[in-house]
SETORFI-881931 format. One record per residue (C-alpha): residue in one letter; y negated, z negated, x negated. Coordinates in steps of 0.001 Angstrom, whole numbers. Example, Ala and Ser with C-alpha at 12.3 -4.5 7.8 and 13.67 -1.06 7.14 Angstrom:
BEGIN
rec residuo A v 4500 w -7800 u -12300 $
rec residuo S v 1060 w -7140 u -13670 $
This chain:
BEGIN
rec residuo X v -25890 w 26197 u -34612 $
rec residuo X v -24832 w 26856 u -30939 $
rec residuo X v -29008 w 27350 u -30158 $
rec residuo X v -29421 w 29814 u -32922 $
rec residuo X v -25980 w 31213 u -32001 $
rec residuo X v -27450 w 31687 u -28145 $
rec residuo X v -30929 w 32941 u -28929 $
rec residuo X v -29315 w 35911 u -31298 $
rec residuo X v -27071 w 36883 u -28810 $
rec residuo X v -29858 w 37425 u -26557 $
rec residuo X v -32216 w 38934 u -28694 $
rec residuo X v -29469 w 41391 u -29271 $
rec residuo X v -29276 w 41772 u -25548 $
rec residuo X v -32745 w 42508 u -25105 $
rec residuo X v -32625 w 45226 u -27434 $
rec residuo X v -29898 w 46625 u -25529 $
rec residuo X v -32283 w 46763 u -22355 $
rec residuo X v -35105 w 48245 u -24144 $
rec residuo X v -32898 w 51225 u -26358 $
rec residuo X v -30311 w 52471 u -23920 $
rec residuo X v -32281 w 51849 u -20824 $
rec residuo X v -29618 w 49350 u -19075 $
rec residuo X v -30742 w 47530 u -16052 $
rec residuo X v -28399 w 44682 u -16629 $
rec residuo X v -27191 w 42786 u -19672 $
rec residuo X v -23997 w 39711 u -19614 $
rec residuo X v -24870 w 36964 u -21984 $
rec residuo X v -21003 w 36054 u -23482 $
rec residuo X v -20445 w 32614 u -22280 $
rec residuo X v -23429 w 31926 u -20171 $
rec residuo X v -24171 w 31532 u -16656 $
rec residuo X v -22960 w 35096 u -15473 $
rec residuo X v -20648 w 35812 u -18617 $
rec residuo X v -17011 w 35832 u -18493 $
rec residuo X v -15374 w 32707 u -17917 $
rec residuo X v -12370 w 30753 u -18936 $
rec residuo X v -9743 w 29302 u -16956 $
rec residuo X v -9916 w 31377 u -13864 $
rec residuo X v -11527 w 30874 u -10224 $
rec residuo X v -13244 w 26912 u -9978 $
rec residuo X v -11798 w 25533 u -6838 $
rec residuo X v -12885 w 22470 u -5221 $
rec residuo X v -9762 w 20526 u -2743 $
rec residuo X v -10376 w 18144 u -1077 $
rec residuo X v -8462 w 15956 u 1290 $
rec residuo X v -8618 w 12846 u 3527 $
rec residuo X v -6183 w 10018 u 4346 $
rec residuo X v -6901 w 9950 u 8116 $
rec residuo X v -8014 w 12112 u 11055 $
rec residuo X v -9069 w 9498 u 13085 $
rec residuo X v -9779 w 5759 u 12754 $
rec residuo X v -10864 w 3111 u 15100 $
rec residuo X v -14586 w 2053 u 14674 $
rec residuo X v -14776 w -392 u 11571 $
rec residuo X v -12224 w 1298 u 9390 $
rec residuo X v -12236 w 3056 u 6214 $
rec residuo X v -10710 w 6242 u 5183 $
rec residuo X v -10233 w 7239 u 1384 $
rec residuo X v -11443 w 10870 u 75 $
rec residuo X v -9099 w 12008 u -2827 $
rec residuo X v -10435 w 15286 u -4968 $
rec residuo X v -8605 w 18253 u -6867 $
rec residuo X v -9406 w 21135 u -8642 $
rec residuo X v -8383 w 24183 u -9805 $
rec residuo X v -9273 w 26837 u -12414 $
rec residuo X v -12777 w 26101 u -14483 $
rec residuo X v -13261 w 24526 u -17632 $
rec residuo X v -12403 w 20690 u -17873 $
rec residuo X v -13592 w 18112 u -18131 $
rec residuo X v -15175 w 17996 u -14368 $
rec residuo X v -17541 w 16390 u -12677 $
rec residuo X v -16728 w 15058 u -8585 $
rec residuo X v -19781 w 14148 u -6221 $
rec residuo X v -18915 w 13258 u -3218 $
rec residuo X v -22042 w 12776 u -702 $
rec residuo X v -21824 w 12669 u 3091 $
rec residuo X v -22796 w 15947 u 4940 $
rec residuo X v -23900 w 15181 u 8564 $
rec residuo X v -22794 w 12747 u 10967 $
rec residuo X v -23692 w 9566 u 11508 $
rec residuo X v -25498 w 7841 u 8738 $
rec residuo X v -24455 w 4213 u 8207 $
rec residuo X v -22551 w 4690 u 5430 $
rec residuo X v -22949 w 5083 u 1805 $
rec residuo X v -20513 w 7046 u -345 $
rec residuo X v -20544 w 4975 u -3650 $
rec residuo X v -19903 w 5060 u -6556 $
rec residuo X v -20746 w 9488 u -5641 $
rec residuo X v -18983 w 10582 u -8621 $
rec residuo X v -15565 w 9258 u -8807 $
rec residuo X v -12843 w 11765 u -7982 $
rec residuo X v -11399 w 9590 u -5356 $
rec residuo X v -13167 w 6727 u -3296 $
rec residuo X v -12994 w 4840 u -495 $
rec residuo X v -15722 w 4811 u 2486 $
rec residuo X v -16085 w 2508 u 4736 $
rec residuo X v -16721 w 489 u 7160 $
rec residuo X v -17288 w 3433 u 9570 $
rec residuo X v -18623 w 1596 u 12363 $
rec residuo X v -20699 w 4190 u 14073 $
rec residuo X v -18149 w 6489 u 16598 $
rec residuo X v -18847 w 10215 u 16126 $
rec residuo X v -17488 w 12816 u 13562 $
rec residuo X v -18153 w 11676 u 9872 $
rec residuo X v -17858 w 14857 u 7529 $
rec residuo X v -17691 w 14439 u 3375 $
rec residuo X v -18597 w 17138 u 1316 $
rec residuo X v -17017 w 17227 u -2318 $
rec residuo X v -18666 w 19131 u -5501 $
rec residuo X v -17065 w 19208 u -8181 $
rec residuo X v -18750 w 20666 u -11531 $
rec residuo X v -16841 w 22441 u -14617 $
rec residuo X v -18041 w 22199 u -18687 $
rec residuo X v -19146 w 25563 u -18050 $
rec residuo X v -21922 w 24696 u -15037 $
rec residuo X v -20329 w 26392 u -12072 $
rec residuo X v -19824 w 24669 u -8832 $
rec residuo X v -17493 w 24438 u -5668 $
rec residuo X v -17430 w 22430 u -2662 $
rec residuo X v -15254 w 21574 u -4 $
rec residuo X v -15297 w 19646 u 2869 $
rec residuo X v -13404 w 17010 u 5184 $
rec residuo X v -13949 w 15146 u 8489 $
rec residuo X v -12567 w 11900 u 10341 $
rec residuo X v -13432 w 10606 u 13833 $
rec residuo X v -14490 w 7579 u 14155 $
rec residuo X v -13175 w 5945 u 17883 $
rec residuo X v -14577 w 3184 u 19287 $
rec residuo X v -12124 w 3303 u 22145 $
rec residuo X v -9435 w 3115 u 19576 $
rec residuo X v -7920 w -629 u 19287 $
rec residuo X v -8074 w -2059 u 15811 $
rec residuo X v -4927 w -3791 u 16226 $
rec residuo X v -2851 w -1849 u 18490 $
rec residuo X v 251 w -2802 u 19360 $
rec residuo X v 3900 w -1230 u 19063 $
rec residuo X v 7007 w -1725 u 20836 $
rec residuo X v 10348 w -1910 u 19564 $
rec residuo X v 13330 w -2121 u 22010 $
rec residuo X v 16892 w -2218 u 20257 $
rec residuo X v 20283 w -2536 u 21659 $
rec residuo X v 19943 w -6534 u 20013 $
rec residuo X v 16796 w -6637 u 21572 $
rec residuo X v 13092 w -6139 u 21627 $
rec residuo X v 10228 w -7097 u 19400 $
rec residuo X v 6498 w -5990 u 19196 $
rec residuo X v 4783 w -4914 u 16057 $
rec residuo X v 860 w -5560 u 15768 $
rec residuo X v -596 w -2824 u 13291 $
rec residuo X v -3888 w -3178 u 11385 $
rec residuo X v -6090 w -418 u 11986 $
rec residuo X v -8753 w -1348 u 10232 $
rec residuo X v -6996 w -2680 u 7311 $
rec residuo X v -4440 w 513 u 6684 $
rec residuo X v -6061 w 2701 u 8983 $
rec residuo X v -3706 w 5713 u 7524 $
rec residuo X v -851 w 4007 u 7820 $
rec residuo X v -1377 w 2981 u 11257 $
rec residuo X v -2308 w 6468 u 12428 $
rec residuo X v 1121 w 7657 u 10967 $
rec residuo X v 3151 w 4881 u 12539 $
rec residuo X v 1329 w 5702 u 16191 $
rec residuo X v 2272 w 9838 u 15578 $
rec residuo X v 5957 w 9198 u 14845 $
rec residuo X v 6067 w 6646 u 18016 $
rec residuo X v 4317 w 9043 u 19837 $
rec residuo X v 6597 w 11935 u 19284 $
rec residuo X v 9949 w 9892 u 19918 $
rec residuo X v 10431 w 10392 u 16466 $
rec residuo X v 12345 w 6972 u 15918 $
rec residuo X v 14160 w 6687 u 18856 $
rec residuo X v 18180 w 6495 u 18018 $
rec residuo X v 17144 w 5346 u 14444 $
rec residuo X v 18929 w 2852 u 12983 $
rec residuo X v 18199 w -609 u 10874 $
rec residuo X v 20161 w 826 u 8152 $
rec residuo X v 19249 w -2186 u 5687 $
rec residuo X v 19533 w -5946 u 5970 $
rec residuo X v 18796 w -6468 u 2274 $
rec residuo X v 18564 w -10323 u 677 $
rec residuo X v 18182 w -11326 u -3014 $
rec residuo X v 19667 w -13983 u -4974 $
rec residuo X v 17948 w -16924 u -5085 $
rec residuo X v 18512 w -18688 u -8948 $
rec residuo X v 18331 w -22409 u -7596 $
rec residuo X v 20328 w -22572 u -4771 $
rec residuo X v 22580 w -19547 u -5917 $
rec residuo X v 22355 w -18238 u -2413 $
rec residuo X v 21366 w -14509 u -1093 $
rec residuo X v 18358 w -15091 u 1223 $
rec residuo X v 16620 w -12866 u 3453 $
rec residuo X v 14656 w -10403 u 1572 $
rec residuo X v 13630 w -6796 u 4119 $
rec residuo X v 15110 w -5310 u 7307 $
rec residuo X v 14266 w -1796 u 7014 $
rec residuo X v 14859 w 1068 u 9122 $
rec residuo X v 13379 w 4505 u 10239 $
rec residuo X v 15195 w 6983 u 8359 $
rec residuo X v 18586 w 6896 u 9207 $
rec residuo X v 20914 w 7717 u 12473 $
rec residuo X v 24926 w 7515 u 13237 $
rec residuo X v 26142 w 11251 u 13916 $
rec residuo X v 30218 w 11732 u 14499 $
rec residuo X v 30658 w 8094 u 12511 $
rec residuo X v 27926 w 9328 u 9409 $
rec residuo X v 25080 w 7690 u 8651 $
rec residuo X v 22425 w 10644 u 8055 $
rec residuo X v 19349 w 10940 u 7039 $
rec residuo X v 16557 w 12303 u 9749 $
rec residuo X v 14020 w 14351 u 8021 $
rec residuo X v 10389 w 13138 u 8276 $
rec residuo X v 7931 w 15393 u 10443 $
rec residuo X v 4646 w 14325 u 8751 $
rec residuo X v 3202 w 14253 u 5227 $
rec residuo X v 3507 w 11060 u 2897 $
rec residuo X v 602 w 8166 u 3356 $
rec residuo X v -1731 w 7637 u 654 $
rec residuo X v -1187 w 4308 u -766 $
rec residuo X v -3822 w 1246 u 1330 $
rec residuo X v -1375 w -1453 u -670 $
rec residuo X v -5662 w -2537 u -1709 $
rec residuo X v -6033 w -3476 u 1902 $
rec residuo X v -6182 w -7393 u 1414 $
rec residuo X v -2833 w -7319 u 3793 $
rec residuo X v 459 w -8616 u 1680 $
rec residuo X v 4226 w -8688 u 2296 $
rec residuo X v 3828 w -12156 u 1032 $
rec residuo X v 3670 w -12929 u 4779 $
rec residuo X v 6915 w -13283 u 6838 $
rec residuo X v 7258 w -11020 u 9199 $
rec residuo X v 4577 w -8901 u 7658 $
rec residuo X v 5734 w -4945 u 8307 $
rec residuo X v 5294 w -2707 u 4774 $
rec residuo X v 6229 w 1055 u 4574 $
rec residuo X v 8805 w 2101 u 2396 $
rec residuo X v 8117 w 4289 u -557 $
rec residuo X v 10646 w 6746 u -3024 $
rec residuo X v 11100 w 6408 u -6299 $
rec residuo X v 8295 w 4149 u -6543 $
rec residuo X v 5505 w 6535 u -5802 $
rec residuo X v 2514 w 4432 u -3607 $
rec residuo X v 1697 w 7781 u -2111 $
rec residuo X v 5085 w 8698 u -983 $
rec residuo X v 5798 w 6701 u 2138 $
rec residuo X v 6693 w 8355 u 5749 $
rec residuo X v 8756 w 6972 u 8470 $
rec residuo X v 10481 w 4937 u 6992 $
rec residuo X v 8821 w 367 u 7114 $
rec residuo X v 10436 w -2636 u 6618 $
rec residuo X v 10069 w -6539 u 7497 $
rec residuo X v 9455 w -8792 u 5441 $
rec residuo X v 11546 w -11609 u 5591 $
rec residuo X v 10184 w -14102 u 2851 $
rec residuo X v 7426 w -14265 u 358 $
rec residuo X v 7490 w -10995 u -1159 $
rec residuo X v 4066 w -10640 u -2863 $
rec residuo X v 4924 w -8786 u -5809 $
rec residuo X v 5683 w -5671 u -3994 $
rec residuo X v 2023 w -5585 u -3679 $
rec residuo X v 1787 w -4859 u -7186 $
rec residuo X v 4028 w -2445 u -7155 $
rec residuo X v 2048 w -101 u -4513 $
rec residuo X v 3833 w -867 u -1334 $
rec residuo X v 1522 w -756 u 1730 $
rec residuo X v 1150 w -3872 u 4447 $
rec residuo X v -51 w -2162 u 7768 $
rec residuo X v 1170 w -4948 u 10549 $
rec residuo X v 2811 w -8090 u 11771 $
rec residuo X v 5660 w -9015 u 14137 $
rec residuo X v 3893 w -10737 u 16558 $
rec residuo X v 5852 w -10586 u 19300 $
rec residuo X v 10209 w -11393 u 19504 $
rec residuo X v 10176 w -12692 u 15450 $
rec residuo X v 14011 w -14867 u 17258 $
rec residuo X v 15137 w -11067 u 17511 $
rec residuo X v 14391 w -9853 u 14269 $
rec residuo X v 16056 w -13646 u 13095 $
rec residuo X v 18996 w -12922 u 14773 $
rec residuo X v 19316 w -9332 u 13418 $
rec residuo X v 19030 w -10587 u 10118 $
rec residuo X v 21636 w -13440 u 10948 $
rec residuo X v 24216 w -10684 u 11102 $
rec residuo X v 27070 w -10022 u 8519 $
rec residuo X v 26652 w -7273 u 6146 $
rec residuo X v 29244 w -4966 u 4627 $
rec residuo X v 28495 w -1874 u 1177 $
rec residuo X v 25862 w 696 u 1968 $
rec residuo X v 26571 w 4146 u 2402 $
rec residuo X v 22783 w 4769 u 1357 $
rec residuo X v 22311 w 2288 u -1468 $
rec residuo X v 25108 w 2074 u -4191 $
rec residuo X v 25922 w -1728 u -5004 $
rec residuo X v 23699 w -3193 u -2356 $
rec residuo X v 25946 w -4806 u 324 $
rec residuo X v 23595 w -4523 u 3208 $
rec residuo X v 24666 w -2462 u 5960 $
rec residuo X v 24794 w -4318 u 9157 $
rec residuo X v 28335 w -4584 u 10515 $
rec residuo X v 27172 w -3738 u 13688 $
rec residuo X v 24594 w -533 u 14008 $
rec residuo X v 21639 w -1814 u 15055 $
rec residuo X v 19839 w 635 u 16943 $
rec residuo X v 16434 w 1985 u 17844 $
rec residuo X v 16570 w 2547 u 21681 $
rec residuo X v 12992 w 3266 u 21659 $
rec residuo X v 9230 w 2474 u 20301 $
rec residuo X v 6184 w 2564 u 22535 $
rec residuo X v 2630 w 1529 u 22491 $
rec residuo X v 2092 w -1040 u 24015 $
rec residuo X v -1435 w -2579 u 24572 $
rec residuo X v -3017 w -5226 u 22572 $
């Protein structure tokens, strides 16, 4: 019905052309007809500007405007060429390894019911120079303890960690949460997370400090779990994988289901684990922050400062 539908229509049109002379005639619902739904609009966007050689990046797609359902291709668009984009026509994927150094761009087409296109395009740079595993120093008024990160594993995580150091960004921060959970047998609270990055002491308040950056797209895929002590995770809000910032944690005991639940594993404390014990060792009184959890260190344990340090 549609084909006889489409050939009377332009029959019709071509009688238009040959009576009144036009030069031009707009087939209703073809390829230069009006269309529904607006302007297509290909977006797309990458989890990392730069990686160190032999880590992934993931390529997440968006559109606006068209005529759903869509089709996404995704197909690499100069650079170096060691690496496949696969499977092309998922919406969002994962590339890697990137082992070659040099600029990588991705180029994104996405395809409405209607036929029309749009592209868009995004880059990372892959640095060989860049450590896989580069280290992070964290001096505290109870101490000091170094944080290995996993560049390869969570290479957007990692990236965001480094910017926040680099900026000074947590310095004067507080571990604002010495959290432990009941343990049924034994009927004791053990260690659970020490978690800070968010919060600072202003005239006797504890106060939020707004993040400078953009949340991390979720890496909790990474083979990394906070089923290892001493494993370092990033916090996330209201449950969201996507919606972590500044804010990471420590684990303190096998906590593999949060792996389930979205939350990332980007390092390891590798370095100064009998500082982070002692911290944890410390009496605990109610949370401003949390209501119900009693896990406020008595003391304020502070962030005097985080470095890099190298590997």
């Amino acid at each position: 019905m549609e084909t006889w539908l489409r050939l009377i229509t332009a029959s019709s049109c071509v009688s238009l052309v040959l009576l009144l002379g036009t030069t031009s005639c707009t087939l209703s619902g073809g390829s230069m007809g009006p269309m529904p739904g607006g302007d297509l609009t290909a977006m797309a966007t990458i989890d990392s500007a730069t990686v160190a050689s032999g880590g992934s990046v993931a390529l997440s797609a968006s559109v606006s405007g068209g005529t759903a359902p869509y089709v996404f291709r995704w197909d690499q668009n100069g650079g170096p060429t060691d690496v496949a984009v696969a499977p092309p026509t998922d919406a969002n994927v994962t590339v890697g390894p990137l082992t070659t150094s040099g600029r990588y761009t991705f180029r994104l087409v996405v395809t409405d019911q209607t036929g029309r296109t749009d592209e868009a395009f995004v880059s990372v740079e892959v640095d060989a120079d860049l450590p896989p595993t580069p280290q992070v120093l964290v001096e505290t008024n109870f101490g000091d303890f170094v944080i290995e990160l996993d560049a390869v594993a969570a290479p957007g995580h990692a990236e965001n960690l480094l910017a926040y150091v680099d900026e000074g960004f947590f310095d004067g921060l507080l571990f604002h949460r010495n959290a432990c959970s009941d343990n049924a047998e034994t009927g004791e609270c053990e260690p659970f997370v020490l978690q800070g990055g968010g919060f600072e002491r202003i005239d006797g308040e504890i106060v939020p400090r707004v993040p400078t950056r953009d949340e991390v797209q979720s890496e909790a895929d990474n083979g990394l779990s906070s089923s290892v002590v001493y494993s370092v995770s990033l916090a996330l809000s209201g449950g969201d994988p996507n919606s972590g910032t500044s804010q990471f944690f420590i684990n303190l005991k096998d906590n593999g289901f949060l792996d389930a639940q979205g939350f990332t594993t980007f390092g390891m404390v590798v370095e100064g684990t009998d500082i982070v014990d002692a911290i944890v060792a410390m009496a605990t009184t109610d949370s401003p922050i949390l209501t119900g959890e009693v896990s406020l260190p008595v003391e304020d344990v502070i962030i005097e400062r985080m470095s890099r340090v190298a590997p």
